[in-house]
C-alpha positions in Angstrom: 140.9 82.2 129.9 144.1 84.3 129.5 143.6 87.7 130.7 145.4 89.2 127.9 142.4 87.2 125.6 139.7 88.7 127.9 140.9 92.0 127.6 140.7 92.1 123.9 137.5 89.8 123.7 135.6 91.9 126.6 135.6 95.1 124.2 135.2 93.7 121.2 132.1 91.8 122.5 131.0 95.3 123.8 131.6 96.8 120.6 129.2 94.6 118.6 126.3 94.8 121.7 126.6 98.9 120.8 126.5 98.3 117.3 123.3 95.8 117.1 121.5 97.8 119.3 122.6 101.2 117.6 121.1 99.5 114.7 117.9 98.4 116.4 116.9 102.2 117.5 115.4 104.0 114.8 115.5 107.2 115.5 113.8 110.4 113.2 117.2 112.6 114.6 117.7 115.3 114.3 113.6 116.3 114.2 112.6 114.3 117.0 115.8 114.0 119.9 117.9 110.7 119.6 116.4 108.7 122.6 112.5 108.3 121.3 112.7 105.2 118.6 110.3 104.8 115.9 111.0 101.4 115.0 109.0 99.8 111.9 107.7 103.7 111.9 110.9 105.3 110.9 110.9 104.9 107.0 107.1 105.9 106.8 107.5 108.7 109.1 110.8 109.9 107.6 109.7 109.8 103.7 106.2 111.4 104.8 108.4 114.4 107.1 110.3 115.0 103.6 106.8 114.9 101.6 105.7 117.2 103.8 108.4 120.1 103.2 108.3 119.5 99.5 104.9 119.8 98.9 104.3 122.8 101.8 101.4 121.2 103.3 99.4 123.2 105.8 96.2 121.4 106.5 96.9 117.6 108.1 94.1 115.4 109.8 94.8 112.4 112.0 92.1 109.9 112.9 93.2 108.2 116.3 95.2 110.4 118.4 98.6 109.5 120.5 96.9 108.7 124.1 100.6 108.1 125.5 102.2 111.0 124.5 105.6 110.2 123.6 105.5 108.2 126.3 105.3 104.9 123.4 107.1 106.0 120.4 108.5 102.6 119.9 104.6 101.1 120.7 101.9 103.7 119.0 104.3 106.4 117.0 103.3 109.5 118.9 102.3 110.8 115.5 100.4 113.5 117.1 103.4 115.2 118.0 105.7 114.0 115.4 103.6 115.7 112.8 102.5 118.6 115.3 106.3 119.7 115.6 106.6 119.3 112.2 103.4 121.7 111.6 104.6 124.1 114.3 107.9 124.4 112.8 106.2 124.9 108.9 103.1 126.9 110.4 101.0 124.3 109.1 97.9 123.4 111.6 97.0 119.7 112.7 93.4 118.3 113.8 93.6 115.4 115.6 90.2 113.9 116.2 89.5 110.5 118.9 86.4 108.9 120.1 88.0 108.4 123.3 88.4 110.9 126.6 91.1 109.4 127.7 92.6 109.3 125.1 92.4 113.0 124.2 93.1 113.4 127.6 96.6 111.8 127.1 97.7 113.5 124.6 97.0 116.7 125.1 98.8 116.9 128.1 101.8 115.9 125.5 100.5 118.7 123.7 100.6 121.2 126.5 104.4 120.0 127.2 105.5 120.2 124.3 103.9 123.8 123.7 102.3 122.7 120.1 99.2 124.3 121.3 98.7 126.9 119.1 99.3 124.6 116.0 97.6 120.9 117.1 94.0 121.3 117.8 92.7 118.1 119.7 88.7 117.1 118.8 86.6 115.0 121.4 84.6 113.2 118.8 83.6 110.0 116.2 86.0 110.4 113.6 83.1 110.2 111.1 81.3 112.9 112.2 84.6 115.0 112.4 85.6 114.2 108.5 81.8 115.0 107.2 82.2 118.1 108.4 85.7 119.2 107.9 85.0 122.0 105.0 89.3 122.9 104.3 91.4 121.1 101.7 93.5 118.4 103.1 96.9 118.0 102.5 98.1 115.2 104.5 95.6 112.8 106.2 96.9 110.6 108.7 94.5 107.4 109.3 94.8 105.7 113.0 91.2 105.0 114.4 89.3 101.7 115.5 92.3 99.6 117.1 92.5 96.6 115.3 92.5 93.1 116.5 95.4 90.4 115.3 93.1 87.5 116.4 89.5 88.8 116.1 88.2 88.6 112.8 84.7 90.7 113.3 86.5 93.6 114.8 89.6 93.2 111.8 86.5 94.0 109.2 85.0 96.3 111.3 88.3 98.7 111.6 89.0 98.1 108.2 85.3 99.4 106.9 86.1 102.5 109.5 89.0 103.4 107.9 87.3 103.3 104.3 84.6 105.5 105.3 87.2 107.8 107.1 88.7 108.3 103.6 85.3 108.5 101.6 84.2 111.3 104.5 86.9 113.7 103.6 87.8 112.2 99.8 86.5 115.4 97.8 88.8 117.5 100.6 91.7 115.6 98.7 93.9 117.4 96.4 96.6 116.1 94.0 99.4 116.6 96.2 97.5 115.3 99.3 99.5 112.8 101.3 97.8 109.6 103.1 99.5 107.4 105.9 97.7 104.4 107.4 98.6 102.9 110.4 98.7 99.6 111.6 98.7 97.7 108.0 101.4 95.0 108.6 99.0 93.0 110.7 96.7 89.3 110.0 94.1 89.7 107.9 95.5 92.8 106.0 95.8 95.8 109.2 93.7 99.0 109.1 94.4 99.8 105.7 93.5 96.4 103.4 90.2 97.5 102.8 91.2 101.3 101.9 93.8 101.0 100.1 91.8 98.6 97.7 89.3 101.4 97.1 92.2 104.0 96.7 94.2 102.3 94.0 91.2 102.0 92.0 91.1 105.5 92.4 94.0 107.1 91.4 96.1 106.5 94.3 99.5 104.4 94.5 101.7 103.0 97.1 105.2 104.2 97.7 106.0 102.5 100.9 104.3 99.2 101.6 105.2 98.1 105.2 104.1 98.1 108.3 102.7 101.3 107.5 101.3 102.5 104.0 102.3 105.9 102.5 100.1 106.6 99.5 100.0 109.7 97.1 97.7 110.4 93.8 99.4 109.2 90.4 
């Protein structure tokens, strides 16, 4: 090959590397900083970040907190910290609840780093037991418990039947302007929230994102 047709192939080859990969990093800039990518999180995350300023929520629950820190944005979502920097910066305060030591272990570490400790509250605990006895209004409840299983159908119904009890724990903490993500939907045999989200549109609730994730408010 010429190198005069090297020279303007080389860059040009470059140029469209940047671009697909520019386009493959979903980033939640300027909240979160450039480098941690969302990926199939980003429209969920970013529609529920501007819910969140319009409606002025101050209460938020997650079930299933971020054991990797932001270590796995790409991977888990790191909403722990996503929507803890979100409620530091709104003085809102976040529960995050998790069966799991390690797991709490993980990400409150993040936590520490990140100096959200005065606004994200980690709980060592079932997520059921947490919900019955949460006695404040809600206003954004973040569902991410039981890891589900892409090939095993037993634990696929038993997340899913989690998840719905999660919800009918803390439904008559629910307001009108209450928001609810589920995690972990885009999956075989329906993700975390099939079975939820059935019971929730016949409820009053409606979709406005279907995707990987589902973002649901009240009609």
């Amino acid at each position: 090959m010429p190198l005069e047709i090297f020279l303007i192939i080389l860059p040009l080859s470059l140029f469209i590397f940047l671009s697909i990969k520019f386009l493959k990093h979903k980033s939640l800039y300027p909240f979160m900083p450039y480098k941690y990518n969302f990926k199939r999180r980003r429209k969920t995350f970013a529609k529920t970040l501007k819910l969140l300023n319009e409606r002025k929520a101050k209460i938020i629950i997650e079930t299933g907190t971020s054991r990797e820190g932001l270590n796995n944005t790409k991977g888990d979502g790191a909403a722990t910290l996503v929507f803890g920097k979100w409620a530091q910066e709104n003085q809102a305060k976040m529960h995050s609840v998790d069966i799991s030591e390690d797991s709490v272990k993980g990400a409150q570490d993040e936590v520490n780093k990140q100096g959200l400790n005065d606004t994200v509250t980690l709980h060592l605990s079932d997520s059921l037991a947490f919900l019955k006895n949460f006695e404040e209004p809600v206003d954004f409840l973040y569902l991410d418990s039981y890891d589900y299983s892409k090939t095993d159908q037993n634990i696929q119904v038993k997340s899913q039947e989690h998840h719905l009890k999660e919800f009918q724990l803390i439904e008559d903490k629910l307001h009108d302007d209450t928001i609810v993500l589920i995690d972990d939907c885009g999956l075989p045999g329906g993700g975390k929230g099939k079975t939820v989200v059935e019971y929730m549109l016949k409820k009053d609730w409606k979709v406005l994102i279907n995707a990987y994730q589902i973002l649901l408010i009240k009609n």
